[in-house]
C-alpha positions in Angstrom: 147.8 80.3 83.6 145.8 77.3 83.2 145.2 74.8 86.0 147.8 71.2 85.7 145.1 69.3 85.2 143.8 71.3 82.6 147.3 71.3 80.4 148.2 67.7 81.1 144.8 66.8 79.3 145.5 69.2 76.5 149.1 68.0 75.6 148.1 64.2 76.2 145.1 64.5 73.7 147.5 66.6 71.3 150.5 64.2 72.3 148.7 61.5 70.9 147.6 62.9 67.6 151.1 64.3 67.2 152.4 60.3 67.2 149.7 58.9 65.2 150.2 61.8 62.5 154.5 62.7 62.6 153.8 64.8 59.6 151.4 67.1 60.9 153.2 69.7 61.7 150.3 71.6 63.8 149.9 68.7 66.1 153.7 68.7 66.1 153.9 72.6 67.2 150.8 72.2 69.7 151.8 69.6 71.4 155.6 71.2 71.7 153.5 74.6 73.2 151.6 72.7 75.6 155.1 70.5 76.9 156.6 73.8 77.3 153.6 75.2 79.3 153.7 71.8 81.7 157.8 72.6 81.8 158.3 76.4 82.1 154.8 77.0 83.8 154.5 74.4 86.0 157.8 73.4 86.5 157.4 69.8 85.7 160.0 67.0 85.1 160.4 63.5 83.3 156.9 63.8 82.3 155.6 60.3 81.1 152.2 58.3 79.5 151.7 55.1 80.1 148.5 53.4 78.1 146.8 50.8 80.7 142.7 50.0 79.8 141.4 51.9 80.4 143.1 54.8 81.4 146.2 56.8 80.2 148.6 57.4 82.7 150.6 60.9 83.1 153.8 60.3 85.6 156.1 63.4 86.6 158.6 65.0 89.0 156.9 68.3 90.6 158.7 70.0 93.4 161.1 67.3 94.0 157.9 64.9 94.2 156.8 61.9 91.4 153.1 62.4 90.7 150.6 60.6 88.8 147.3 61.2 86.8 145.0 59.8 84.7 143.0 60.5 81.9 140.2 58.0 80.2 141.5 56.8 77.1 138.1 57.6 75.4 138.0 61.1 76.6 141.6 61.5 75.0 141.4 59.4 72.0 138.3 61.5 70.9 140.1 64.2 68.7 142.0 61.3 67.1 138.9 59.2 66.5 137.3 62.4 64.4 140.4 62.7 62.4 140.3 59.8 61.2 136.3 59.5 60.7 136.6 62.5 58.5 140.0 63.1 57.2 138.6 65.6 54.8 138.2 68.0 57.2 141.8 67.8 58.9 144.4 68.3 56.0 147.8 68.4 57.2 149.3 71.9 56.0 153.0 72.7 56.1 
């Protein structure tokens, strides 16, 4: 199992590809793997993002208890940035 910390970054960077491109259907699935790691695996609840400069904001229920992280929006926004600095190399396939 991965760590929380380690999920939570993966499905906030995919999360955030998955909204800037609704037709990509692999961002789509990813991200949907990754919430359902964070919600079978580590039992999370009303998971949440919040975008504040400069950090993204991750709020949940775990164990009863609301919890916050954080994530640079830099360090998250990278895979998006590439995306769109070479779509060529990320076609969207159904």
């Amino acid at each position: 199992m991965r760590s929380l910390q380690d999920t939570l970054y993966n499905w906030l960077t995919i999360k955030v590809v998955a909204e800037a491109r609704p037709d990509d259907k692999s961002a789509q699935d990813t991200m949907k793997l990754f919430e359902s790691i964070l919600i079978d695996d580590h039992h999370l609840k009303e998971i949440s993002v919040t975008k504040e400069e400069p950090m993204y904001y991750v709020t949940y229920i775990k164990d009863g208890e609301a919890q916050k992280n954080r994530f640079p929006i830099e360090l998250i926004d990278v895979m998006l940035e590439q995306i769109k600095n070479e779509p060529e190399k990320y076609h969207n396939y159904e």
